[in-house]
N, C-alpha and C positions, 0 to 999 in steps of 0.2 A: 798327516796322521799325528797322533803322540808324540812321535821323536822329534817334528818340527816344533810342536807347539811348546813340548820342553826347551829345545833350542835358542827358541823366540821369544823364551821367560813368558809365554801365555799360561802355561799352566808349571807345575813344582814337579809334579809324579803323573807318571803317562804308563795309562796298565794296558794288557792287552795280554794274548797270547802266543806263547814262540814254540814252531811245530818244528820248524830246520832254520828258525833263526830271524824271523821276524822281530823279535826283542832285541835280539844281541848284536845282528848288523846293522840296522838304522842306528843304536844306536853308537857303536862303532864310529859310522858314515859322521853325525856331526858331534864328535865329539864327547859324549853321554856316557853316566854308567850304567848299565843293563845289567837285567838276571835274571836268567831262566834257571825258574825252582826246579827241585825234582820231582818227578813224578808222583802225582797223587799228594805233594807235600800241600797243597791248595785247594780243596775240590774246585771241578770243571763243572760241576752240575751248572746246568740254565745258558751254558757258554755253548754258541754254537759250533758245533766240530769240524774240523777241517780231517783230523787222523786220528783217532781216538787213541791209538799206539805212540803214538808221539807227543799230543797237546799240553802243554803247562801250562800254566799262568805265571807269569811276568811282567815286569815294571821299567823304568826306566827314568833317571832324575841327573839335574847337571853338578851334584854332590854326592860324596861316598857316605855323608850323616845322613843326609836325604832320603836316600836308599836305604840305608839302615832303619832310619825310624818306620819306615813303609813295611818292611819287614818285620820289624815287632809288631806291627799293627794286624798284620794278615799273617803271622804265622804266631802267636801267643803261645808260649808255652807249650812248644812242642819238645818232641826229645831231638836230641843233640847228637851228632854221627861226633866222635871223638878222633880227629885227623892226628896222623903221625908228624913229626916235625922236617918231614922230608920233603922237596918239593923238586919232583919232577918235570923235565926236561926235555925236549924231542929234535937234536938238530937237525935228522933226515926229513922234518918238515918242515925245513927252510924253501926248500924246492918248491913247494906247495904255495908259495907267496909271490909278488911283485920284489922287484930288486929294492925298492925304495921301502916298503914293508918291510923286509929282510934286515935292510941297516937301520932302521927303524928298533927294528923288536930286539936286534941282537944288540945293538948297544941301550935297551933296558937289560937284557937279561946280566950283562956283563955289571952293570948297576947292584941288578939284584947277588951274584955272584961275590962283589966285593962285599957288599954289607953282611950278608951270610960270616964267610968267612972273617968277616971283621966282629962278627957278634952283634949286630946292630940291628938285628930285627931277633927279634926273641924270642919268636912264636915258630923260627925257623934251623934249624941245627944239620942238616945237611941237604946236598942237591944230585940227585943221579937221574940217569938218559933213561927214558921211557922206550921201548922196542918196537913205539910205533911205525913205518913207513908207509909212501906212498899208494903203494900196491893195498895195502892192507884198509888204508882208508879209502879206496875205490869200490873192494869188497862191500865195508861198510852202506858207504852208499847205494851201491845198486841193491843190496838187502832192502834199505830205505826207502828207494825209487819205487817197487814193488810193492812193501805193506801201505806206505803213508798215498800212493797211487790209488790202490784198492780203496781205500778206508776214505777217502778225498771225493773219489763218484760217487760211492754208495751214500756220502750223506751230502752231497750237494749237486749231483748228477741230474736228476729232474729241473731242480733250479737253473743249471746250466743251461741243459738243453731248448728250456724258455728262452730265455737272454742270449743265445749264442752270440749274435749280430749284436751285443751293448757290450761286451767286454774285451778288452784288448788280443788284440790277434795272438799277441807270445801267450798269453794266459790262457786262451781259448785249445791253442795248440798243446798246452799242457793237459787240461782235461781229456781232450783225445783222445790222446795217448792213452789216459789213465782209465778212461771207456772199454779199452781191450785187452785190460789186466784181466787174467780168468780169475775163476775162486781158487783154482787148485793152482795156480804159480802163487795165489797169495799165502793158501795154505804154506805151502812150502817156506816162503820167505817170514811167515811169522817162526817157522821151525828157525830158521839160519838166523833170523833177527834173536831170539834166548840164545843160541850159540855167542852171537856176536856179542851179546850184551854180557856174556858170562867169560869172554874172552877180555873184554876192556876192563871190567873189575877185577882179573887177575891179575892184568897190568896196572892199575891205577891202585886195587887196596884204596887201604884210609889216607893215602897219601893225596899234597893238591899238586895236580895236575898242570902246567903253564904252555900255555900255546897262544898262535895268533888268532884273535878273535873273525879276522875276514882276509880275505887271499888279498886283496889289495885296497886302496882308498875307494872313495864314491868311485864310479866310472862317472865320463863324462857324457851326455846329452849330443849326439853329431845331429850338427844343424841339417844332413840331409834326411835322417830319420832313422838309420843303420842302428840296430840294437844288438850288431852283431858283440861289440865288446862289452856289453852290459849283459848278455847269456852267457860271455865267456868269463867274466867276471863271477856273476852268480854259479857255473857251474864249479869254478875251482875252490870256492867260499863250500858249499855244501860240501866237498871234501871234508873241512874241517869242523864244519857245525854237525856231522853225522855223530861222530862221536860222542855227542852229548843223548843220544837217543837208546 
């Protein structure tokens, strides 16, 4: 896809859509910087949908100017949320990651930490703990499972059920699933989904938020075919990509 061809210097800016992280963890996985806009900040018109509650549009380039110029280009003159100089924290979701992730991110944050208090980033004047936890990003999730499930059959359910037998067994298993979401659990879950979303902007305000982008590195490919740790991987990653929904 995208993330490799940026990887592989075949292309500079690799756009696409990130519904729970299609953007942000490929490019995690090799390296990349990724960014999923917020909502509505890009129309989705003519883009096929996967969640309509969830879809952005997103890019991904092997430079942080890259990215920016990309971004002036598709979002022109738009208005500007005004962030406070505080940047947010969450060590109860260190548990949420790989040990290697963990020392990984904690010896950036200690990074960002000193320079903060040393005055050396300028756009930053203080650092406090976010009251995210585990439990709570579960919640999120299964909120997520439910709306972006519903919204995922009803626009590509037909499609699916053509192609059953062409598409990979874990992804086939996922529509399933998502086949005997009712209307009225999704009712429900778009109610808890504003709750949720009105719960994260009370914690978050105009302040930036810092967390790890994916629960651990790529997984790795087992030569016997096992994709057992590559859903246990992608499950504890959606932990933390819900949050952005």
């Amino acid at each position: 896809g995208p993330a490799s061809a940026v990887a592989c210097g075949q292309a500079d800016i690799g756009l696409g859509t990130d519904t729970a992280g299609s953007i942000r963890i490929p490019a995690s996985y090799q390296g990349l910087w990724g960014i999923r806009t917020s909502h509505n900040r890009i129309s989705t018109d003519m883009i096929l949908p996967l969640s309509q509650s969830f879809d952005t549009v997103g890019w991904m380039t092997r430079d942080a100017q890259t990215l920016a110029f990309a971004g002036n280009a598709l979002i022109p003159d738009r208005d500007r949320i005004s962030l406070s100089r505080t940047l947010l924290m969450c060590d109860k979701l260190n548990e949420c990651v790989t040990p290697d992730v963990h020392e990984a991110f904690d010896h950036f944050c200690n990074g960002v930490r000193s320079a903060v208090s040393n005055e050396r980033i300028n756009t930053l004047r203080s650092i406090d703990q976010a009251p995210f936890d585990p439990m709570m990003l579960d919640n999120f999730l299964s909120i997520f499972q439910v709306v972006r499930g519903f919204e995922a059959w009803r626009n590509n359910g037909e499609w699916i059920s053509e192609h059953h037998n062409d598409i990979a067994p874990e992804i086939a298993a996922r529509f399933d699933h998502d086949s005997h979401i009712s209307h009225s659990q999704y009712m429900r879950g778009l109610e808890h989904l504003q709750q949720a979303r009105s719960a994260i902007r009370e914690i978050v305000g105009n302040n930036t938020l810092l967390i790890p982008t994916a629960s651990s590195t790529a997984p790795m490919i087992m030569p016997n075919g096992d994709i057992s740790n590559i859903e246990d991987a992608r499950a504890r990653t959606l932990r933390l990509t819900s949050i952005a929904g």
